[in-house]
C-alpha positions, 0 to 999 in steps of 0.5 A: 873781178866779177859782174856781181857788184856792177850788176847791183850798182846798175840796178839801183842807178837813179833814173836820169843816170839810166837814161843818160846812160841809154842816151850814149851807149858805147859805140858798136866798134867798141863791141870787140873790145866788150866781146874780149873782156865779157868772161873776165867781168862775168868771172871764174865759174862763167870761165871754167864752165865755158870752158867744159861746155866748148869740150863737151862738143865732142863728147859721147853719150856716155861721158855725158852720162859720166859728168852727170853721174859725177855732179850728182855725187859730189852734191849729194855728198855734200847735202848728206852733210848739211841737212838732216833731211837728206841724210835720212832720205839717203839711209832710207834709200840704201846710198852706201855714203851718199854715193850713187853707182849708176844714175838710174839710182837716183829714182830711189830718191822721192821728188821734192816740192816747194814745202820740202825745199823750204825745209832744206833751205832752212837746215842748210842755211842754219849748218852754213851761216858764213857761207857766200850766199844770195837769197833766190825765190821760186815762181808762185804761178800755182803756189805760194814762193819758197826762198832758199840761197844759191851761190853768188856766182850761179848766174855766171855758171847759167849765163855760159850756157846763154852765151854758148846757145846765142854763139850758135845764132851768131850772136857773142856776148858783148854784142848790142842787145835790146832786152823787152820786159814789163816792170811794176816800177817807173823806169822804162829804159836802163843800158848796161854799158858792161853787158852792152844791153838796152834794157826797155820796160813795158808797162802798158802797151799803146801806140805812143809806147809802141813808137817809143819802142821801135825809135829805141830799137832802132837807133840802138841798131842791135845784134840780138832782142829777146824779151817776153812773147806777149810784148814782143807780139804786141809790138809786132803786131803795132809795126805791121799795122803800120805796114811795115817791118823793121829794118835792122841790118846787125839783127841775128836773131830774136830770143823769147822765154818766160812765157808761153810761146804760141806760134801765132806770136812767132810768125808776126814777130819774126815778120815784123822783125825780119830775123828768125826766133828762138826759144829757150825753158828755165826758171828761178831755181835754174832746174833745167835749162832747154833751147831751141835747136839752130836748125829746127824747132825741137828744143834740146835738153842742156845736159851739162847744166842739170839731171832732167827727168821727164814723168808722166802723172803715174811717176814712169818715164815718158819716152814715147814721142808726144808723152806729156811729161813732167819737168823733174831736175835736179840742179848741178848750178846750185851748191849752197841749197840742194834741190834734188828731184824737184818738180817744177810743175811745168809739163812738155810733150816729150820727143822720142829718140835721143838725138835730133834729125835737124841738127844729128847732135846725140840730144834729149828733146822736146816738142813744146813747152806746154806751161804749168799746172795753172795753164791747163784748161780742164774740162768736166769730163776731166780731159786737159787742153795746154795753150798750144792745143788752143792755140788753133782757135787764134789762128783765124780770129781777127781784130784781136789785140789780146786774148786770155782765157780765165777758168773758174770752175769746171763748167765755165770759161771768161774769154777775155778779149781786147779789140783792135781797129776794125773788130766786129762783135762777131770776131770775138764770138767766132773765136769762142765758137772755135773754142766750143767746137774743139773742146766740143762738152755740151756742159761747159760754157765760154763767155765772151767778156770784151775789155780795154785792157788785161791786167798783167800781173805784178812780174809781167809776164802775160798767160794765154790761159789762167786757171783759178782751179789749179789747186784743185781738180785742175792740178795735174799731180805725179805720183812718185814710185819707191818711197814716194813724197 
């Protein structure tokens, strides 16, 4: 049995069914219960992964290395099978059979971008017409999506990790949960009574839908809330208005991703909330998989769910604290379609040593997620300024409800403000000197445009910066030694 079909089924409940089943969730002495059969609905890959993951405790850097190593050869012996692509890429790089004899060799491999892997999936899915398979799309924040197939059982394989991170906030798998996302269509609440998880959709955020909010939470009384920062700051922000907290007494931990994580938005909501936050990287095509240490604010490389490299732009390896770097994975998740050495144009400051002094676990980190290519703002000089550098400029800015910055070109930069109770025009216009000062380029101009509201995209998901010159001089390229793209 799997949570596959169940999962379909629920998503296409009609909407009374949804709401009556968010109306009566399973009570919370049933959570044990849940808690027991949660691998079993998840299936075999969640269980044998799980199972790696608890052995892996234990384990050196070296064997760690060697799973790595042994991933890596078993995928790209299969990929030397299925498409034409990787077989010349593998004869031209000297792999004796595919194989690879230490793991620095993958290097002689060129990275892979969003037009090759639409190629791969192409070949790979002509060579395999009856292989199990389910449709996946990447992001498109600064291109076009590209589709490939993935296994059908690869978000079990990804959700052991979830489950191993959120055990280490207390947290089980079966325990209640309210996840807080935006949605294009009208449903605003679904629960899945499988995974015990209240599901609140956010379209546009007031005050009624800020009330609606908290009654839900509330009452459903969870163990855990993940969702988006920039909703999660929203709501908040509309509790502490109020001057007041949330009192949830099962509350273990608040879990953020899918955005920029700023640490303005971490301190009002764990205020409001009353429970400490956590945030973890990933992404559609499950290239790597980064969280939060338990016990301080490095984020940690889950080794065993991919291979990451970390390029700076001329193609080195950043292992000096404080290199920007790119994000480069090659995912272990996928068996259907190859991703090998793929960038995901998602940069991080890289943290030096490779183990952690909060937690002593021999472990990659990284400081910060700095966002994608199209969150940089550029400066005619040529200089770069990710959101967290940015962020300074929040930090004393009053009565604003929502900020996003929008570049059109080098020279000029549209602040974008929404105000809140009590806001000043000299609140917004301070902010924007704070952005002068930092970035400090006499030919670069900021304009304060003040609006009811900032259109989120079609996903939801909020960008504290939107640059409309990604593409061009924004776009921040790594070039790649050897054989090159």
């Amino acid at each position: 049995m799997s949570l596959e079909p169940l999962r379909r089924l629920h998503a296409s409940a009609p909407d009374p069914v949804a709401r009556a089943l968010a109306a009566r969730p399973i009570p919370i002495r049933g959570e044990p219960l849940l808690r027991a059969a949660f691998p079993w609905w998840c299936g075999p890959r969640f269980r044998s992964t799980a199972a790696i993951l608890e052995a892996a405790r234990t384990w050196t850097p070296q064997q760690v290395t060697s799973y790595q190593l042994s991933q890596l050869r078993v995928i790209l012996g299969r990929t030397a099978a299925r498409t034409a692509t990787f077989r010349r890429l593998l004869r031209e790089a000297e792999f004796d059979g595919g194989g690879l004899g230490c793991i620095d060799d993958l290097s002689r491999l060129p990275l892979m971008d969003k037009a090759a892997l639409r190629d791969v999936a192409r070949e790979a899915r002509e060579a395999q017409p009856g292989v199990p398979a389910r449709l996946q799309r990447t992001g498109g924040t600064s291109s076009s999506p590209a589709e490939f197939d993935e296994p059908r059982d690869a978000w079990a394989f990804e959700k052991a990790f979830f489950s191993a991170w959120y055990r280490g906030r207390g947290v089980v798998p079966g325990d209640r949960m309210v996840t807080v996302s935006g949605t294009f269509g009208r449903r605003v609440v679904a629960y899945n009574p499988i995974t015990n998880e209240l599901n609140l959709y956010v379209k546009e955020f007031t005050n009624a839908v800020g009330d609606e909010l908290v009654s839900r939470i509330v009452g459903f009384d969870p163990r855990m809330i993940r969702g988006y920062p920039s909703l999660l700051y929203l709501l908040a922000s509309h509790v502490l208005k109020r001057g007041r907290t949330l009192t949830l007494p099962r509350l273990t931990a608040v879990f953020l991703s899918s955005e920029q994580i700023l640490p303005y938005q971490v301190a009002a909501i764990e205020q409001a909330f009353q429970a400490p936050v956590s945030s973890h990287y990933g992404q559609s095509e499950r290239i790597a998989f980064i969280q939060q240490c338990t016990r301080g604010p490095l984020l940690h490389v889950a080794e065993l769910y991919s291979y990451v490299e970390f390029l700076k732009e001329d193609g080195s390896l950043a292992t000096d604290d404080g290199d920007l770097a790119m994000i480069v994975g090659s995912s272990f998740a996928n068996t259907v379609t190859p991703l090998i050495r793929y960038k995901t144009d998602d940069w991080v400051l890289v943290a030096a040593g490779d183990r952690c002094p909060d937690c002593r676990r021999h472990v990659r980190s990284v400081k910060s997620i700095e966002g994608r290519t199209g969150d940089f703002i550029v400066s005619p000089s040529g200089r770069r300024w990710s959101p967290t550098v940015l962020e300074f400029a929040i930090r004393n800015a009053r009565h604003l409800r929502e900020i996003c910055l929008v570049q059109s070109d080098l020279s000029s930069v549209d602040v974008l403000v929404v105000p809140d109770d009590g806001y000043a025009a000299d609140d917004g216009q301070s902010f924007v000197h704070e952005l002068e000062k930092r970035i400090g380029e006499p030919t670069m101009s900021f304009r304060l445009v003040e609006t009811s509201n900032i259109p989120r995209p079609r996903s939801q998901k909020q960008r504290f910066v939107v640059s409309k010159i990604a593409g061009e001089s924004a776009r921040l390229g790594v070039t790649q030694g050897g054989h090159g793209e």
